[in-house]
N, C-alpha and C positions, 0 to 999 in steps of 0.2 A: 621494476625494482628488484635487488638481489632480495634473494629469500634470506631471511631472518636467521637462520641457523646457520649458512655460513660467516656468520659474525661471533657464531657461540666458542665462546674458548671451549676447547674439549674436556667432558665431566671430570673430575676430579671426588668421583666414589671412591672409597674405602674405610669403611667404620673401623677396619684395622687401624688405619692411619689416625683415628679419632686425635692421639694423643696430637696431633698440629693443631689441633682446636685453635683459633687464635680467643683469646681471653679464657684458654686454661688455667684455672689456678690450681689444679694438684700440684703437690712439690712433683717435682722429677726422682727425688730422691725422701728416705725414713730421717736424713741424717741434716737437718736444716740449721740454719744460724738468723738470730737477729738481724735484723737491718741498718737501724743505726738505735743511739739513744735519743729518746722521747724525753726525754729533763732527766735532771740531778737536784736535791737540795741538801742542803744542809752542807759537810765538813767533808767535797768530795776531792779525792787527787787521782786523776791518770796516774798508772803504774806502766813506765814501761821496760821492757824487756822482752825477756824468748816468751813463745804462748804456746798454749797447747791448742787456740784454736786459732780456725783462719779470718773469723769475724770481723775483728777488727785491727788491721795493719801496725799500727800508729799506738796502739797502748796491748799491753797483756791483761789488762784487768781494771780492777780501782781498790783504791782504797777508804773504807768509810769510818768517820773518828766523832765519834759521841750522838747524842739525841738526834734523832729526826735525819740524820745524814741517808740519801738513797738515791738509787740510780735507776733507774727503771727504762727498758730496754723495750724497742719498736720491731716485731719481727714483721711489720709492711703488709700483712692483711690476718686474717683470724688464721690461727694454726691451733693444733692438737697436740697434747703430747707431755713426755716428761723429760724434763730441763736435767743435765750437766751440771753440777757446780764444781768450779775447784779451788780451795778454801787453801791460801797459801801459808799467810798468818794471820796471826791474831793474839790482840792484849787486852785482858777483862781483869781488876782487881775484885774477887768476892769468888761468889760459890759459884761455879759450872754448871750448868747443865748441860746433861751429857746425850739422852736423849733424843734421837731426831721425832719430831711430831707438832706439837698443839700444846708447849708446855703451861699453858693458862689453866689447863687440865690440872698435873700433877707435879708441877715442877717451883717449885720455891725460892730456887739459886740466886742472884744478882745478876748473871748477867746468861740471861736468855738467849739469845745465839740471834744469827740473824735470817733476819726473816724476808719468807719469799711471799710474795702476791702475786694473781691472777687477776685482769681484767680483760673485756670483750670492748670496753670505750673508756676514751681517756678521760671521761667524764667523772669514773669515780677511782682515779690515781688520787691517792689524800696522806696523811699520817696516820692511818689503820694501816698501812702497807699494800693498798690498790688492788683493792678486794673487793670482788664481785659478793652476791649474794647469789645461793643456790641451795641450800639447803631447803628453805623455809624463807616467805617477803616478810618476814617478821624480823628477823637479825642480820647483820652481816656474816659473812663466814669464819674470820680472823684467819688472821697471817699462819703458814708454817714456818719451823722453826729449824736452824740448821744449828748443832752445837759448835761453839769456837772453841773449845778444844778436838774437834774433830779434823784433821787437817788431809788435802790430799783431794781429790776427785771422789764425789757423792751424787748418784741420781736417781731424783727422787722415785719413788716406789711407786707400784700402778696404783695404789689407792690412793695417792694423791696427785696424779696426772691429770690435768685440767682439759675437759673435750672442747673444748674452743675457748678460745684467747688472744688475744693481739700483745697485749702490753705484760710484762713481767718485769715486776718492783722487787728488788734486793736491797734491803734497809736493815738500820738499826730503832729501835722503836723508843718513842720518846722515854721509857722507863730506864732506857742505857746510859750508864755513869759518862761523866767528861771524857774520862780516862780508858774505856773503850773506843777498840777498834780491829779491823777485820782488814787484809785484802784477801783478794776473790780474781776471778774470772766465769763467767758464764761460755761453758767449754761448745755445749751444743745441747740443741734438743732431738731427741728422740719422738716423730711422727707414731701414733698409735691409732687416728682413723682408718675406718678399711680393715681392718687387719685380714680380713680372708682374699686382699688383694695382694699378689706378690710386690714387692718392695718397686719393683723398674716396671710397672705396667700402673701405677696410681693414676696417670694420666690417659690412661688407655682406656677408654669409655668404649659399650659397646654403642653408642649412636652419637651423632653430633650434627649439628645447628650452626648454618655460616650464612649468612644473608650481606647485602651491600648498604643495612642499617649498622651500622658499629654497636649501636646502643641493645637494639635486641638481639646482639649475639654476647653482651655482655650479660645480661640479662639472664639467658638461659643457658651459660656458665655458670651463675652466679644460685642458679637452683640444683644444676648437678653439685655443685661444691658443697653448697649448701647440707646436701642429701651425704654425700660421702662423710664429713664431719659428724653427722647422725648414725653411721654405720660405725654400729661398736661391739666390742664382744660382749656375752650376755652375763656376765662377773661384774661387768663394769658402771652398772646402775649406782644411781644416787643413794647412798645409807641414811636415809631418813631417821634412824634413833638416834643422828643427834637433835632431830627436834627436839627431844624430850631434857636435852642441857641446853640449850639455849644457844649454843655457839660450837663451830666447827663444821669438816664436812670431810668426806670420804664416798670415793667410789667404789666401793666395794660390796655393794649389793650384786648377788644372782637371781637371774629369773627366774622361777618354780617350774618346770618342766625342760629347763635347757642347761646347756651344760657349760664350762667357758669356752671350749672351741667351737661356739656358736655364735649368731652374731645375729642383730637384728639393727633395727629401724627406730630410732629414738626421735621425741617427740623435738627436743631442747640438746644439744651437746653438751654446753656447760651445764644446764640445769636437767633435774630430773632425769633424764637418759632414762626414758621408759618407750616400752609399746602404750599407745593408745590407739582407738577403734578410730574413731573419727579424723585424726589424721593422716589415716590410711588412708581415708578418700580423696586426698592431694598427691599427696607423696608416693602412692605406689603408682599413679599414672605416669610421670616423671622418671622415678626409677623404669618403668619399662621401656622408658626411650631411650634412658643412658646408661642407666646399670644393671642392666639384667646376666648378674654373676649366677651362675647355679641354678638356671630357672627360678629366679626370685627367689632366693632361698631366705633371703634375710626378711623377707616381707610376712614369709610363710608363719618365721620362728614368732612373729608378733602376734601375728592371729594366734598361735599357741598360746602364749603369752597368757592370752585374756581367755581364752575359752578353760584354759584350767582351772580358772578360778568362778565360771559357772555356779550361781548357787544352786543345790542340787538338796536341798533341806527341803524334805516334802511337804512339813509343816509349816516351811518361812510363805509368808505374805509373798516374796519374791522368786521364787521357784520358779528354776529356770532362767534367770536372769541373767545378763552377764555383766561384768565389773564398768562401772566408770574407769580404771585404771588398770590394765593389766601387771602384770606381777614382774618385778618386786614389790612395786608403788603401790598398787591393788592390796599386796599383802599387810602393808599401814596401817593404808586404809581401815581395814578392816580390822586389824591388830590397836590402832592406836587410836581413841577415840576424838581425842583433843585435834586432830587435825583438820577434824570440821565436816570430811567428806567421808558418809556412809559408804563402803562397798558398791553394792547398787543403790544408787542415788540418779541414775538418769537414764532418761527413757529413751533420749535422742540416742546416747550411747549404745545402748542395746540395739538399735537396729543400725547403728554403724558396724557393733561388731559381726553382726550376722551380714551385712554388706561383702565385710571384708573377705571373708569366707568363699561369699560366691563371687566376689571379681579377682581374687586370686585363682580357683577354679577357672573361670570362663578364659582369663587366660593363657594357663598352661597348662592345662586340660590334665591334671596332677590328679586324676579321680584316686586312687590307690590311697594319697595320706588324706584328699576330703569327704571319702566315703566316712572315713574310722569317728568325723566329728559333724556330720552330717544329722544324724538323732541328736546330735544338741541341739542342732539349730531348728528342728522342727519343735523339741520341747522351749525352746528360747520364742520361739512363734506362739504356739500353744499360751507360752504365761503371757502374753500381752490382751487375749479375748477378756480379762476383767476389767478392765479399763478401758473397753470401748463404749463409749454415752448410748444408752438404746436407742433415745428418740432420735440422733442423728448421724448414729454409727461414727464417729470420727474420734479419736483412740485423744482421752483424756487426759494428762500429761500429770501425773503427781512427783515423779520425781523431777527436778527440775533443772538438777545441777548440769550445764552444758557447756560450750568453747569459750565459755568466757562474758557470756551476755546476759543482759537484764530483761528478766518478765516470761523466759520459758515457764511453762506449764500449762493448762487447759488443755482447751481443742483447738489447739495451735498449728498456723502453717505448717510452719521449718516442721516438726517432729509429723504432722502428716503426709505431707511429703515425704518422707525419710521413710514414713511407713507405707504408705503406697510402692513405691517404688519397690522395698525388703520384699512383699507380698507379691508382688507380678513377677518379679525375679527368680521366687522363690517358687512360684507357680509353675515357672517356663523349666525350670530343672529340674523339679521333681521326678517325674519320669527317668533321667537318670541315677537317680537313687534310689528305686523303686523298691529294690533289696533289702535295704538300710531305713527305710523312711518309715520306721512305723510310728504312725499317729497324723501323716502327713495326709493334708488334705487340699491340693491344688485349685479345687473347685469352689468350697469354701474361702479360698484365701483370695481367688478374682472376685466373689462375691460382694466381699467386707471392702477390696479396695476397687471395685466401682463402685460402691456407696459413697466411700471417703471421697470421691474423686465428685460426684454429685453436690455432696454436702459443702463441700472445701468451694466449691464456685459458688457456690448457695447462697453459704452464710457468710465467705469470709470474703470475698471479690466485691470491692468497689471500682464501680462501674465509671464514675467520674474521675476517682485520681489515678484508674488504670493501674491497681498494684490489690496485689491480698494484704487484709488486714492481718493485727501478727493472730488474735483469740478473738472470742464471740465476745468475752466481755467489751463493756465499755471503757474503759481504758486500753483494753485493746485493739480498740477500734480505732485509735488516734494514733496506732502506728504502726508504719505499714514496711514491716522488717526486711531489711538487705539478705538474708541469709533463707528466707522461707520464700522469697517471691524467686530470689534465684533460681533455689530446690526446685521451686515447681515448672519452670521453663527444663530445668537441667533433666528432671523426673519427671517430665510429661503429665503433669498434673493439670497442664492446660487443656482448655477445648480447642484452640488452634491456632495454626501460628498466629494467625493475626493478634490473638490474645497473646501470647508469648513475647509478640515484636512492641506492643504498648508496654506492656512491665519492663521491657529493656529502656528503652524512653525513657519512661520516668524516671528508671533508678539512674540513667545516664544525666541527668537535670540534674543529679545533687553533686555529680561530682564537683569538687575544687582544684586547687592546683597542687595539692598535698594526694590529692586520691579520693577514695571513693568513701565519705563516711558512716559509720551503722549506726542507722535510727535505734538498732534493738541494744548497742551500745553507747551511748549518747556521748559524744566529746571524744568520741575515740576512731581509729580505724582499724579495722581487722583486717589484713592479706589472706587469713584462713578464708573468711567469707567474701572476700573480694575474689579471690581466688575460684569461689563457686560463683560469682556472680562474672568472673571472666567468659568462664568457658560457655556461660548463657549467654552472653552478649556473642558468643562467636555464633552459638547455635541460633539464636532467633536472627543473625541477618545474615542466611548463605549468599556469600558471594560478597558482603559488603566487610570488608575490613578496620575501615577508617575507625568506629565508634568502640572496637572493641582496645582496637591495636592504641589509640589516644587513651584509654583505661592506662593499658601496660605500661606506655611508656611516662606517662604523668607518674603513678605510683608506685610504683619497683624502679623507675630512675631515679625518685625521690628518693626512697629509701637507699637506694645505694649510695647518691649524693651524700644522706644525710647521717646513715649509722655506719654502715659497712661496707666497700666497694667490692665487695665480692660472696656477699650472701645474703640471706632475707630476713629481716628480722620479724621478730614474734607480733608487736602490736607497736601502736603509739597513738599520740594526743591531733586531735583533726588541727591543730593549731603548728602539727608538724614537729614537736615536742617529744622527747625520748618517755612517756607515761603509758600507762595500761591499768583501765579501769577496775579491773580482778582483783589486782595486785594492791590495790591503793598507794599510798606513798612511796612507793617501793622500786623506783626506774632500775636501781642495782638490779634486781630480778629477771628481768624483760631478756630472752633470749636472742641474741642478735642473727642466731644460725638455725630456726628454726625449720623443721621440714613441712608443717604444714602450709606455708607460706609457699609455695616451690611452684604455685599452678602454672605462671607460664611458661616453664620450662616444657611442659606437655602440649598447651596451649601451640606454642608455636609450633611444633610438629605436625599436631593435628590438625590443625586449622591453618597456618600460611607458608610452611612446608605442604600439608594437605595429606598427609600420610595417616592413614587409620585401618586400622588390618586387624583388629579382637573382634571378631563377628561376638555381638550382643554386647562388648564395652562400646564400641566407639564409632560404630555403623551395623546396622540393622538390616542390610541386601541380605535379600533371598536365594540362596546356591550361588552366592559369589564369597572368594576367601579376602578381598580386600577391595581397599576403594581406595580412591586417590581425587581428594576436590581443595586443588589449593585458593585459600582467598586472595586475590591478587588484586582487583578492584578499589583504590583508592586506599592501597596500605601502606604509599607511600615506600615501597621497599622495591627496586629497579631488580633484585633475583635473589634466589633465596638454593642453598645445597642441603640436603639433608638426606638421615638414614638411620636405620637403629638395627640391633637382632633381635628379631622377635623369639618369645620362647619358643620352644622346638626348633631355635637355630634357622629361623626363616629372615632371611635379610633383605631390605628393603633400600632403595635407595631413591632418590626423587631429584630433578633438579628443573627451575625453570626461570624463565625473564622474559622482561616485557619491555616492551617499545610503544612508550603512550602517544611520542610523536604521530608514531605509524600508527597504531592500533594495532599492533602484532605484539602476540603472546606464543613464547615456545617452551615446551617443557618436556621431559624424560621421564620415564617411570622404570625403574628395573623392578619385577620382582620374581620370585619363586617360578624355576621350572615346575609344573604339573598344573600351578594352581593358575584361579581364573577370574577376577576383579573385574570392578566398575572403573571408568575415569570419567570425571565431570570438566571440562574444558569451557576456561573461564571466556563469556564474554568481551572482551575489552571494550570499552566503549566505543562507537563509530565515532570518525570524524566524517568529511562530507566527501570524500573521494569516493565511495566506492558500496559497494556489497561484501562483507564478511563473509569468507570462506575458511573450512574446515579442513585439513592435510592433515590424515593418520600415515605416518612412516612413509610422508613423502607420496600418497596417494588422496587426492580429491574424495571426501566424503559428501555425496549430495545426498540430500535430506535430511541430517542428522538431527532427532530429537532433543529436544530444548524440555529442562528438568520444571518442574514444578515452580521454581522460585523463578523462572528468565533469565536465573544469569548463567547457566551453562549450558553446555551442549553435554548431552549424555552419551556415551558409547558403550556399550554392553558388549560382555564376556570378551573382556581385553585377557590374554593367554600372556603367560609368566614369558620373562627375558626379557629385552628391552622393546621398550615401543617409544618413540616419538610423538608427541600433536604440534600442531603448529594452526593459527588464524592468519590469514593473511587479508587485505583489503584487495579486491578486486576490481575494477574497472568497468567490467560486463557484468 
């Protein structure tokens, strides 16, 4: 039989080349146009003649003539940015306003001007002018307003530039006489995600993801995109005092320690545009596969974000603590009492923020700016010892506010996990802050998280439905949470795999054909915590594909099917339903481009690409700088190309395919000259011809150790530049 590698079309590496991504959706360009129109109603006429844009051929514009008349424009997937108009004429009998803004505000006139909307789904295009909700799920936003005696080319201002959107409504609103009318043209919009990306490189990612699934390469576009949408400058945060009028919205909040030529990692693009702690635990793994601008710079500014606003009140109950919300939104918080959510108010949160901390650190090894915040995170450690239960050491949960779920609090999974995990972490790196760490205590901190680690199997592990209960109470005993049995596979809170591989099981039983739903959110599904419950189903079955990769593709296909084809949205109803339990009646709300959502964007890197190279994020080898263990075993995916930059400019590239006919699996690894990695070489299953054999760069390897789980062959200290494997089926 020909060997299997003379069939390989030759690699096609270069993260430079990212931008051919196929199902890239960065624009190419800052300078984008509408697609087509998405409806008209009311009193609407094609204007044609010369245009100033090139949108559309066939008209220069419209004209719109009394109540309810509007046009509302498809720009064919979520975009960013601030909209062009150019106001040709127009005829209003009564008073002007003159004004561009929110004249519901301050303006009196008759004839109000016309009005722009924003929506992310054509669900809430209506006669408010197809206006999302972002402020607050308590109101809608309302329309802005363009004045009709202002005539000529106007665009709109960054405080009202909408960070994702699909549809934009140009109307006149039912309060407009007969006898009004306006023409227009929508000239162009101006792209403002990214912005620390140069204009002609938006699509130029540093890693990218091509496999011979069409779906999971949409997939994990559709998390980079996702994540760019979410990179915004740090000026451009949601203005939450208009919650306190009831209606409006503006971005024009700054972060508290950054500056506007800065840029971070927002949670929602349309909504809130904040740092938060715990969705850093998604999103920054994602980013490091695809965006890693500036050594994670934008991830960094988020951690700042939140540790500045630290409670550092020696007297507060909370000392030490860090925000539910990082800053602007943190600053609300705190400022505005009506909005419901204390400062620190969650406990989960606190040991995400100090997470994010040290897995920024571990992976670009930036000690210089995480020394300077380093004694926070010992005194952020320090305030949680009051709240640990004596009789069964497992950290008691009073603040309770979290991602979105019902019944945090107690001596609960998810948050000991989250604590176990902050505590060993923070144990293993202490020693490099040895300088800086005063008050730090590494020995005390494995202590308290082997108890937890004791107690959490003790008391909360049911032995027959094979999952953690969510608390010791009894009502928490009847539910056995998607986000805390994940944590504990993901954060090794298990006693071993085999206990790891039953909690995947089970939680794989409840999935549907909408996805995976959370018991600790009833009627709903979270991506955030399916997203940790992903990367566990990859971790408890090395080598086995199928159960994880059938997650992916049922829920993140759905949801593309269903809200966005080109990002991940925030939450919805297990019924498959645009809802979110948080939020109550509020779908307006629901972020359709959210970043915590992003998990398999990484997922697939690390697990069926097989690329993992953060010693202490995402492999644990001893004196090796990377590993390489792609899942090829029943994922249903004939080959898979990938590669990213790691920070400090370490480039990776992978490529492999399989031949199930044959039982031949062949793959490449390029990495770094100097450095010295594992490769786990997958099993393929045998058919009946023969004895599997092992070929490293085209030479016979006999004996090669077979890993822990059976499905690999292990090869040790594989040396940077390219290496070949190859199985073949043998004869003799």
């Amino acid at each position: 039989m020909e060997r299997f590698t003379a069939l390989v079309i030759s690699l096609l590496f270069s993260t430079t080349g990212a931008k051919l991504q196929r199902n890239n959706f960065s624009p190419s360009t800052r300078n984008i146009h509408a697609s087509s129109i998405y409806q008209t109603t009311g009193n609407v006429t094609p204007v044609a003649g010369p245009s100033l844009s090139p949108c559309f051929s066939s008209t220069s514009g419209f004209l719109l003539a009394g109540p309810n008349a509007s046009v509302t424009y498809d720009f064919g997937q979520l975009v960013a940015g601030r909209p062009t108009i150019n106001i040709k004429s127009s005829s209003c009998q009564g008073t002007q306003c003159s004004d561009y803004g929110l004249p519901s505000f301050n303006c009196t006139g008759d004839c109000h001007g016309l009005r722009l909307g924003y929506t992310e789904s054509p669900l809430f295009i209506d006669d408010w002018g197809g206006m999302d909700w972002t402020t607050w799920y308590t109101f809608p936003d309302g329309p802005l307003y363009l004045p009709l005696d202002q005539l000529g080319k106007y665009t709109i201002p960054g405080k009202w530039a909408r960070g994702s959107f699909r549809y934009l409504t140009l109307s006149l609103g039912p309060e407009s006489s007969k006898d009004t009318s306006v023409s227009f043209e929508l000239y162009s919009l101006h792209f403002t995600a990214a912005p620390n990306i140069k204009d002609e490189d938006l699509g130029s990612y540093t890693g990218y993801f091509t496999s011979s699934d069409e779906l999971l390469n949409q997939i994990w576009n559709a998390g980079v995109y996702t994540i760019q949408l979410n990179t915004m400058s740090a000026n451009t945060s949601l203005n939450i005092s208009y919650f306190l009028l009831g209606n409006g919205w503006a971005n024009d909040a700054t972060s508290t320690s950054l500056s506007s030529s800065d840029v971070f990692i927002a949670d929602g693009a349309k909504r809130n545009r904040n740092p938060w702690s715990a969705d850093f635990s998604i999103f920054f793994r994602s980013a490091l596969v695809s965006q890693n601008f500036e050594n994670m710079r934008a991830s960094r500014n988020g951690i700042q974000a939140n540790f500045i606003l630290q409670d550092r009140n020696r007297s507060s109950e909370t000392y030490g603590y860090f925000p539910y919300a990082g800053s602007p939104l943190g600053d609300a918080f705190r400022d505005i009492g009506a909005l419901g959510f204390p400062l620190y108010s969650s406990d989960t949160y606190q040991c995400w923020a100090m997470l994010s901390l040290m897995e920024y650190f571990i992976s670009t090894g930036d000690y210089e700016w995480a020394e300077t915040y380093w004694p926070q995170l010992v005194l952020g450690i320090n305030a949680t010892f009051p709240f640990l239960d004596p009789d069964t050491g497992l950290f008691n949960g009073t603040r309770t506010v979290d991602w979105g779920r019902d019944g945090q609090g107690g001596q609960n999974i998810a948050l000991n996990a989250l604590y176990y995990h902050t505590l060993t972490t923070a144990a293993r790196l202490a020693p490099r802050f040895s300088d800086v760490g005063n008050g730090a205590d590494p020995a005390l901190w494995l202590s308290i998280a082997n108890r937890i680690k004791q107690s959490a199997n003790s008391l909360l592990w049911d032995e027959e439905a094979g999952l953690f209960r969510d608390n010791i109470t009894s009502a928490g005993a009847l539910v056995y949470p998607q986000d805390g049995n994940a944590l504990a596979i993901r954060y090794n809170l298990t006693l071993s795999p085999a206990q790891s591989l039953r909690i995947a099981e089970a939680l794989s039983r409840r999935w549907t054909s909408y996805g995976a739903p959370s018991a600790e959110l009833r009627g709903y599904i979270s991506p955030f915590a399916t997203s940790h419950e992903l990367l566990a189903q990859f971790a408890a079955r090395p080598g086995d594909a199928d159960p994880a990769l059938h997650l992916l593709r049922t829920q993140w296909g759905y949801m593309l099917r269903a809200f966005s084809n080109e990002t991940c949205v925030e939450g919805y109803a297990d019924d498959g339903s645009l809802g979110y339990g948080f939020y109550g009646d509020a779908p307006a709300f629901i972020s359709l481009a959210h970043a915590f959502s992003t998990g398999p964007t990484y997922a697939l890197h690390a697990y069926v690409a097989g690329l993992r190279v953060i010693k202490g994020l995402d492999f644990e080898e001893d004196e090796r700088d990377w590993a390489w263990m792609p899942a090829v075993n029943d994922a249903g995916v004939d080959w898979v190309r990938g590669g990213f930059v790691a920070p400090g400019g370490r480039t990776f590239d992978v490529e492999w395919r399989v031949d199930r006919e044959a039982d031949v699996f062949w793959g490449c690894v390029i990495a770094p000259a100097g450095e010295v990695g594992v490769v786990y070489v997958p099993m393929v299953q045998r058919g009946d011809g023969g004895l599997q054999k092992l070929l490293v760069n085209g030479t016979v390897m006999p004996d090669t150790a077979v890993d822990e789980s059976g499905m690999y062959y292990r090869i040790e200290r594989v040396p940077g530049g390219r290496t070949e494997v190859e199985t073949v089926i043998s004869p003799y």
